[in-house]
C-alpha positions in Angstrom: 62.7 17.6 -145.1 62.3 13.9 -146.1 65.4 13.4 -144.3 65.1 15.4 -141.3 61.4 13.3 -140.7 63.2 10.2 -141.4 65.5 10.8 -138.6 63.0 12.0 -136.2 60.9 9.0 -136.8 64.2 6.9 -136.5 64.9 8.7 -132.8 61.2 8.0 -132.0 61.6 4.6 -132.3 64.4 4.3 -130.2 63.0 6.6 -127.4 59.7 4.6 -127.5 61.6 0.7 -127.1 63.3 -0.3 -124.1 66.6 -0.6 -124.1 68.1 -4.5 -124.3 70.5 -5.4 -121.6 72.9 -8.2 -122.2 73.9 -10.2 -119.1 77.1 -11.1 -119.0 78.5 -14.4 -118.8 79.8 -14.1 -115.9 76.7 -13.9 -113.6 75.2 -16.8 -114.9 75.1 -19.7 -113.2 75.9 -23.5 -114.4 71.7 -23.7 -114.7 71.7 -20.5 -117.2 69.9 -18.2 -114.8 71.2 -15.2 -113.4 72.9 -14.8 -110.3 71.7 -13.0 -107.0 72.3 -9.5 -107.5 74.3 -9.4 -104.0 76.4 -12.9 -105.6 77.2 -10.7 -109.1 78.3 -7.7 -106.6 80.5 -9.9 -104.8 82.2 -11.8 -108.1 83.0 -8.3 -109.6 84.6 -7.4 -105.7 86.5 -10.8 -106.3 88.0 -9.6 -109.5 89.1 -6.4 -108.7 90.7 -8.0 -104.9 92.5 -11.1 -105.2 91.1 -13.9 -102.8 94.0 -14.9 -100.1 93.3 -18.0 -97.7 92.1 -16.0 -95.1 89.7 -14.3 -97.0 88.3 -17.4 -98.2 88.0 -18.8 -94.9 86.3 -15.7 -93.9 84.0 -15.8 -96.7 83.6 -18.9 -96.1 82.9 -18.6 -92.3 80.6 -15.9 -92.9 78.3 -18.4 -95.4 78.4 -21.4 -93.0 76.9 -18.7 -90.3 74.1 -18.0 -93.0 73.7 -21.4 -93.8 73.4 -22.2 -89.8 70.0 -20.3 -90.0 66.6 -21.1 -91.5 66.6 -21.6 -94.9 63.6 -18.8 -95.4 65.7 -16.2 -94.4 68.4 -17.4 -96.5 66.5 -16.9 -99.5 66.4 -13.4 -98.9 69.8 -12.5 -97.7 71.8 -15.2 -98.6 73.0 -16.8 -102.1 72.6 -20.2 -100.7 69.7 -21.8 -102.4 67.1 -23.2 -100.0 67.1 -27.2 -101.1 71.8 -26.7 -100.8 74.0 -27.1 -98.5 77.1 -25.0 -98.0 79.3 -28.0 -100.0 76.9 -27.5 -103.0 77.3 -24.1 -102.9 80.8 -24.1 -103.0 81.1 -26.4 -106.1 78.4 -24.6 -107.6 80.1 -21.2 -107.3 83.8 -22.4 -108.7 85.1 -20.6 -111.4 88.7 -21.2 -113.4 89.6 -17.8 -112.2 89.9 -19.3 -108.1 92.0 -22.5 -109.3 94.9 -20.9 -107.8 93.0 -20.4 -104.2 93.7 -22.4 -101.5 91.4 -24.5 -100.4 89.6 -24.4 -97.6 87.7 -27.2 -95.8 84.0 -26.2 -96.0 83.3 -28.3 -93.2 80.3 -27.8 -90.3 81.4 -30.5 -88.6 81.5 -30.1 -84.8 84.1 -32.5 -82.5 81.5 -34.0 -81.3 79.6 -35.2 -84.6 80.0 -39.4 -85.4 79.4 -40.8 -89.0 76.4 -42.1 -87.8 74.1 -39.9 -89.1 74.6 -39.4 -93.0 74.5 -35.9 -93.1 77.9 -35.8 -90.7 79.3 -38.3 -94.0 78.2 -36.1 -96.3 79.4 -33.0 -95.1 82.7 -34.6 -94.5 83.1 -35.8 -97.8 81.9 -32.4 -99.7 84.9 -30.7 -97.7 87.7 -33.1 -99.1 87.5 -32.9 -102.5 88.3 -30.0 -104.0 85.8 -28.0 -106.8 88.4 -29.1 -110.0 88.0 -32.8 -108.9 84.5 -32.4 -108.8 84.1 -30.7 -112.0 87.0 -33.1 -113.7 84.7 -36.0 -112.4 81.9 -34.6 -113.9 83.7 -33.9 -117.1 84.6 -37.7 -117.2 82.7 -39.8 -120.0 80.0 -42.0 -118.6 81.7 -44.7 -119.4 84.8 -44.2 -117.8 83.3 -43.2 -114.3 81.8 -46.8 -114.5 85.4 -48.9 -114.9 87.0 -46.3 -112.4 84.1 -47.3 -110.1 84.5 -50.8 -110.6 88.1 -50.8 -110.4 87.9 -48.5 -107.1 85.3 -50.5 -105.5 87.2 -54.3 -105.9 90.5 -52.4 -105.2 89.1 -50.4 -101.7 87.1 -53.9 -100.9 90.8 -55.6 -101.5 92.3 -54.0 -99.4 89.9 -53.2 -96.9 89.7 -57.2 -96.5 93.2 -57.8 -96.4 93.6 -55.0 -93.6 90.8 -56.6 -91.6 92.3 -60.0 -91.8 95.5 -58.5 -90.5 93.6 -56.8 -87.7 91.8 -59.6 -87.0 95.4 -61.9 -86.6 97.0 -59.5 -84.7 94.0 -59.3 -82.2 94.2 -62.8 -81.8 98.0 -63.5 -81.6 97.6 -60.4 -79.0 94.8 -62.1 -76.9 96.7 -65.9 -77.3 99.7 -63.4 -76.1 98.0 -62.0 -72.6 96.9 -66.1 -71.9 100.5 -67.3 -72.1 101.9 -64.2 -70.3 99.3 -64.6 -67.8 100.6 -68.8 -67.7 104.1 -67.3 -67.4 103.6 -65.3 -64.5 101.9 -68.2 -62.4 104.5 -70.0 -63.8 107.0 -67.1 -62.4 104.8 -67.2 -59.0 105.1 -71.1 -58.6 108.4 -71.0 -59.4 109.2 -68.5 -56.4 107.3 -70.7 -54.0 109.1 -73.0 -54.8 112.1 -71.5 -54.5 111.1 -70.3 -51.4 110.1 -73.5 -49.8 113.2 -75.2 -50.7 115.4 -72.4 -49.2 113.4 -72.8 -46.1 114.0 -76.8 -46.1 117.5 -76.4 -46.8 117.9 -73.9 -43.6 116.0 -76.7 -42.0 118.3 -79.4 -43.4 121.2 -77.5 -41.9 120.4 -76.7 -38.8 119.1 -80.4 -37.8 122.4 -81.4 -39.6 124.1 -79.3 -37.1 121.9 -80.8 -33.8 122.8 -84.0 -34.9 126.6 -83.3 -35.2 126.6 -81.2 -31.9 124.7 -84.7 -30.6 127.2 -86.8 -31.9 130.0 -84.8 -30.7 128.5 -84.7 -27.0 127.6 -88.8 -27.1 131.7 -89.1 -28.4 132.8 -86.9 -25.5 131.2 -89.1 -23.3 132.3 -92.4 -24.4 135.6 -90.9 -24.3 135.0 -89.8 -20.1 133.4 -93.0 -19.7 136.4 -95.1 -21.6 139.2 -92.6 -19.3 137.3 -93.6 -16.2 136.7 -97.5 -17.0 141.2 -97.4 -17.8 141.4 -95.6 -14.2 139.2 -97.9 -12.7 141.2 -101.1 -14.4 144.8 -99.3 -12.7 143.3 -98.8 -9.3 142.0 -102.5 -9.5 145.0 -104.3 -10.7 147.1 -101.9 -7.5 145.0 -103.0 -5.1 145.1 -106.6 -6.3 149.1 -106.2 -6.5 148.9 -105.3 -2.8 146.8 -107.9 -1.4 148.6 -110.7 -3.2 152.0 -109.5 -1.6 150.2 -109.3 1.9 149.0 -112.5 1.7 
């Protein structure tokens, strides 16, 4: 009878205290809390169905829509917290398990978007790196982030300025290039004036060489007459002085 109460009280106690419910590792998040229920339902989904590219894009399609709205209503429906963006998400939600995914740009950048406005920058740069980069960077001793900073910062600004300096020779051997190709082609126009002008004088030169020959020729023809007729003239003379001396 001892025994049988014992029990009884035993079964009591357990009927009367609620029962504990241990939360799995798996739908916490890096802060300790637990997941959405709708984010937990769609982790297990992801274990049982292996991710492929283009279910990650759609997944990742269907959260940029979400994230498009207001952030009120994304607090509802939504795993998005209301102070992230859809790159924080994304890191925020990477798990060993996905290493093996491809991935996919989380980008809401529009063709039209400039890095102007800092928002466009930091979109851009939370869609090309990877989560494991991220989390490897964070996983990086204080110290070392620091020297890798250092040395990324004088070696970027290195070459950044030798770049420029290139950029900036090549502009002006470029515009010293247009100035004498621009002299070169006056110098090409004058050139074929010139050319043309003395072509012109030389036609010149040859036909008033020509005149003057032709003149020269006709002047010489007419000596020639005038010589002929002056040796007639001489013959007829000395005749008719023959004949009058033997008349008289």
């Amino acid at each position: 009878m001892q025994t049988h109460s014992l029990v009884a009280d035993v079964e009591d106690l357990g009927a009367d205290k609620p029962e504990e419910k241990v939360i799995s590792p798996k739908i916490v998040d890096d802060t300790g809390h637990p997941q959405a229920p709708d984010l937990v339902e769609k982790n297990k989904a992801a274990e049982k169905i292996p991710a492929t590219a283009s279910k990650v894009s759609e997944n990742i399609e269907k959260i940029s829509a979400k994230d498009q709205g207001s952030f009120s209503d994304a607090g509802k429906s939504s795993p998005i917290r209301p102070d992230e963006t859809l790159g924080d998400y994304y890191y925020r939600t990477y798990s060993e398990k996905d290493a093996s995914d491809i991935h996919v740009h989380v980008w809401n950048l529009k063709k039209g978007d400039t890095f102007s406005d800092w928002r466009m920058c930091r979109d851009w740069l939370q869609g090309i790196f990877p989560p494991g980069e991220i989390k490897f960077q964070e996983s990086r001793p204080h110290e070392h982030t620091y020297h890798a900073y250092l040395e990324e910062a004088a070696s970027y600004t290195s070459t950044t300025h030798r770049i420029v300096r290139e950029w900036h020779s090549m502009h002006k051997e470029w515009a010293d290039f247009k100035v004498s190709k621009k002299k070169v082609a006056d110098d090409e126009n004058r050139v074929a004036q010139l050319k043309a002008k003395l072509e012109a004088d030389q036609a010149k030169f040859e036909a008033d060489r020509k005149i003057e020959e032709w003149s020269v020729a006709s002047w010489k023809r007419k000596a020639e007459a005038e010589v002929a007729l002056l040796a007639e003239e001489r013959k007829n003379f000395k005749r008719i002085c023959e004949k009058d001396n033997n008349e008289k």
